[in-house]
N, C-alpha and C positions, 0 to 999 in steps of 0.2 A: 504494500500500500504506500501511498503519497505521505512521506516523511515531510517534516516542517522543523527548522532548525532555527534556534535565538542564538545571535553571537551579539558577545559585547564589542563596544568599541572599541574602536584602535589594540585588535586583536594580534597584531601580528605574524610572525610565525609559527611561534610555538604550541606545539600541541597542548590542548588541555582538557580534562577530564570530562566525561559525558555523561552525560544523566540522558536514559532513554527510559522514554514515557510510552506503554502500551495501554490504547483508551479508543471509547468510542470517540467520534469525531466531534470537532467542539462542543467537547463536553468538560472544559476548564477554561477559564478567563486567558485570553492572551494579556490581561494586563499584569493576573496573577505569576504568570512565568514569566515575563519581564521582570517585574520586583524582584522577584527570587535571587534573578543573574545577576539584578544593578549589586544587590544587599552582598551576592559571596563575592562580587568582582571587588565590592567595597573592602569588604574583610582580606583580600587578597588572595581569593580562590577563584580563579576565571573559570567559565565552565561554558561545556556549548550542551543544549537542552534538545532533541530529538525527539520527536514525536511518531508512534505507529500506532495506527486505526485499524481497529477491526470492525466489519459492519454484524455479525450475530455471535451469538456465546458460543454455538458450536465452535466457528471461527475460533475465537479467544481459546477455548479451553484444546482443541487441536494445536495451536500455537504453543500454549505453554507445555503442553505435554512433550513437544520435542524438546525442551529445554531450553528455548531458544532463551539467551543473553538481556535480555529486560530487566531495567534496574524497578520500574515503580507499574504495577499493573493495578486496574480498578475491576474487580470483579462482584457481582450481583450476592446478594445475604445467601440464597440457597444453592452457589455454584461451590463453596466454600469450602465444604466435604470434600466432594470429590478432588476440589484443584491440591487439599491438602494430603490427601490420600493417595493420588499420584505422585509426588515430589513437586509442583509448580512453582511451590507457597516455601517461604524462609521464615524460620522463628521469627517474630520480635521481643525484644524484651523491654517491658512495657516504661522501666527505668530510664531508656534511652527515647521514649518521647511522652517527656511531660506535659507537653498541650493535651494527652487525654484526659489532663482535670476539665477542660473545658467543655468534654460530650455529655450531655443530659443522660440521667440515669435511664432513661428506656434504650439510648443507642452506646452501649459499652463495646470496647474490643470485643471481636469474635476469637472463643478460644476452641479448643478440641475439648474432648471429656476429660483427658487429662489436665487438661488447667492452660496450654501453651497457647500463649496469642497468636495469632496468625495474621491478621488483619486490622485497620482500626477504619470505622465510619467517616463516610465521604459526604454523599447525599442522598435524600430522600427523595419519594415522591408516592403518589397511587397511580396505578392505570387503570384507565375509564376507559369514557368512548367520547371520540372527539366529532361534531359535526357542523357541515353548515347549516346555518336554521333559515337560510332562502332556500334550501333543496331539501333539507328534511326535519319533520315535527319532531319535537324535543323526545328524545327517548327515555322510556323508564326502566327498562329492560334491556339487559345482554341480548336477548331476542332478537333485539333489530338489528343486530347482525346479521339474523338468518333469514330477515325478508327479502322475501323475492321480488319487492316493490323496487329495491332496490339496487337488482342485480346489474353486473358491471360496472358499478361505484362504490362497492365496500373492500376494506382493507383488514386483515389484522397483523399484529406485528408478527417479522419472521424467525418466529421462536417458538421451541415445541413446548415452554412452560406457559408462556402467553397465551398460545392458539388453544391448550388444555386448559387454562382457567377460563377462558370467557366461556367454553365449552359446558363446562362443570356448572359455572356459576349459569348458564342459559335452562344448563335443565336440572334446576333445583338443587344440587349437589355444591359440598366442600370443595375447595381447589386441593387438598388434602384427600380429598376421598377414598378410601380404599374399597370400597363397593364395586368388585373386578366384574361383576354380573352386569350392572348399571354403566357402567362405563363402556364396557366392547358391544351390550347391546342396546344403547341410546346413545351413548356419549359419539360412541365410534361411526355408526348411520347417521348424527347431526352433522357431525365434520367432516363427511365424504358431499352429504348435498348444500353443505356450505360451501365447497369448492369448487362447485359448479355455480356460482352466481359471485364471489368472488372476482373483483376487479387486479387483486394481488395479496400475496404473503408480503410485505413491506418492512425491507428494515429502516425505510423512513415518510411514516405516514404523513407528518406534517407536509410537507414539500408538494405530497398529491392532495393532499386537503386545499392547498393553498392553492396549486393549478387547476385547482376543477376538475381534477381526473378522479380522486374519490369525493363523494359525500358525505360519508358517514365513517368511519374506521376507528378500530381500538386503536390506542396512543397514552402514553405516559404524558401528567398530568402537564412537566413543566414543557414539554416538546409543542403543545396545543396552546398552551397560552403565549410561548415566544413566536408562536406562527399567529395570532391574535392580530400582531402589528402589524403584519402583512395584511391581512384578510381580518376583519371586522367582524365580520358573521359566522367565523369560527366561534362554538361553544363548546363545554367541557362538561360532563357530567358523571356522579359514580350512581351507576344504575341500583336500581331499591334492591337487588339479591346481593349489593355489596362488591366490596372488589378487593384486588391484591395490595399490601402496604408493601413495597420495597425500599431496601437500604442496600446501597451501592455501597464497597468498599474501595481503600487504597493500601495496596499490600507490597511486600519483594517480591521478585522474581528468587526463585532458589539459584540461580544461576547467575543473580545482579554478581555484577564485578566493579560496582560503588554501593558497597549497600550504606557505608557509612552515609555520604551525599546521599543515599535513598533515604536512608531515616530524616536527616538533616530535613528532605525536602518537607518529609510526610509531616515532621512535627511543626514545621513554615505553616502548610496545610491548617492547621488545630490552631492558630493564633484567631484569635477573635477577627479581628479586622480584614484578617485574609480569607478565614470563611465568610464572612457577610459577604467580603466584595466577590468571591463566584456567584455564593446563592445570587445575586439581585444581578449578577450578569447570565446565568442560567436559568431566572426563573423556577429554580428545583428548591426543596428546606434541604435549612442547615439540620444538621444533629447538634451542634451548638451550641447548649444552651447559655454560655456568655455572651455570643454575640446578642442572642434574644434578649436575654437581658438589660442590654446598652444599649439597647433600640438600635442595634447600627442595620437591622435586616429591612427592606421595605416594602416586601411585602408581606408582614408577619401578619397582618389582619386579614390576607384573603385569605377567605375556605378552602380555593382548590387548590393551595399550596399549603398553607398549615389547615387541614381538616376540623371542626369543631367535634369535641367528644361523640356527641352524639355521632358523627359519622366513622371516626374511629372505632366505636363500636361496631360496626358490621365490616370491618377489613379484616383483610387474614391473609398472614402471613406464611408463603409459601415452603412446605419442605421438601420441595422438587421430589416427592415421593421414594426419598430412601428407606430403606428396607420395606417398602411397599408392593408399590404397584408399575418400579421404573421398566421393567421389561416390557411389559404391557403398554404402555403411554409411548415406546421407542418403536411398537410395532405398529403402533396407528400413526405415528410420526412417519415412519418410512412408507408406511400406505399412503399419505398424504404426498409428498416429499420425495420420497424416493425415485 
């Protein structure tokens, strides 16, 4: 993929250490990575910042499984197991980045059962359903995914935990659900004749929302309101059977060759001021909770970025179905996809 490189000024010749960022595509502040470089060029540590995008988790979790060289990866709450089950993921120890005083107690480091961090929270957000309300009446239900009113203009994201929750949640069921009965025969005949009225598998629904190629599409909460500015008659809703909470991590690569500069960056990351200034250039929440605090966030009063209890109340948070029902879910995946 299309690398993106920050170099300081009046760099010269000499080489200097690299910090490689593996992430979906602007999905960190460019002003946040500039700070970073002015701040170590200041301290006396030059560095050049490389960025590589993946566009789905498959992608990512293929990528890290070869071991590939990655100093700093951001990987989703329920890919977490497995990245750390395979080798992807490097200890951290929690000593070495004290900005985790600053995560609100519901978004703590993610550890293993043994106690070992792995990870520490990036950002949040819900996935709904994003739509234009000149082409389509405000939806209350996952359902209107699967109306055929609307065939050749709907999307969902191209991800087999995405395309399986709105699944789930369209026919009454947990996005957890272990009901293998329910699942292969309702769940499984929903999302073969959803594919036939389907406009696309989308790993980026705003973009078609915004050109009028879809009308209606699942989409993560903060991706829908920054396509808003584009397009006006974009709206965002989490349907009445609820939806998915995720928390996005930022982790090592097991194979970083700066992990020091890795940690350095992540715990840059956890300063108050630096998280606010992505969230409000992302549109996503912080985990935060200092920056919420100093009011430095500006959208901390919208609902479809910080949810109001009551709506947290019906989210649920995904556990990609380990020791469940993953073989099953991989084989309606490949039916789909394959």
């Amino acid at each position: 993929m299309l690398a993106s490189l920050v170099l300081p000024a009046g760099c010269g010749g000499k080489s200097k250490p690299v910090l490689s960022l593996y992430n979906w595509g602007d999905y960190i502040a460019r002003s946040v990575l500039d700070a970073f470089v002015a701040r170590e060029v200041a301290a006396g540590r030059p560095l050049e910042i490389v960025e590589d995008v993946f566009l789905s988790e498959a992608e990512m979790v293929a990528k890290l499984k070869t071991l590939a060289a990655y100093d700093v990866v951001f990987p989703i709450d329920y890919l977490l197991d497995e990245l750390v089950r395979n080798g992807s993921l490097a200890r951290i120890d929690p000593a070495t980045v004290p900005g985790i005083k600053h995560l609100g107690k519901h978004f703590q480091p993610w550890h293993n059962d043994e106690g070992t961090v792995y990870a520490i929270p990036y950002l949040w957000g819900t996935t709904g359903i994003g739509y234009d309300s000149e082409k389509v009446d405000k939806p209350t239900s996952w359902k209107a995914l699967f109306d055929a009113r609307y065939a050749g203009h709907i999307s969902v994201i191209d991800s087999k935990g995405d395309v399986m929750d709105q699944a789930l949640l369209a026919a009454g069921l947990d996005i957890n659900s272990r009901d293998k009965a329910k699942i292969r025969e309702v769940v499984g005949p929903m999302l073969q004749q959803q594919k036939e009225i389907l406009r696309a598998y989308d790993s980026n629904p705003a973009r078609a929302l915004v050109s009028g190629d879809t009308w209606i599409a699942q989409i993560d909460s903060g991706d829908l309101l920054a396509a808003q500015a584009s397009k006006p008659s974009l709206q965002y809703v989490i349907p009445d059977e609820g939806a998915a909470l995720w928390t996005d991590y930022v982790a090592v690569a097991s194979q970083s060759k700066s992990r020091e500069l890795a940690l350095r960056f992540i715990d840059y990351l956890l300063e108050p001021e630096v998280a606010a200034a992505n969230a409000n250039a992302l549109s996503f929440a912080t985990p935060n909770a200092t920056a919420l605090e100093q009011d430095l966030i500006d959208a901390a009063d919208d609902p479809h970025i910080y949810p109001p209890p009551e709506v947290i109340a019906h989210l649920q948070r995904s556990q990609n179905w380990v020791g469940g029902n993953a073989a099953l879910v991989d084989e309606l995946w490949q039916q789909l996809r394959g």
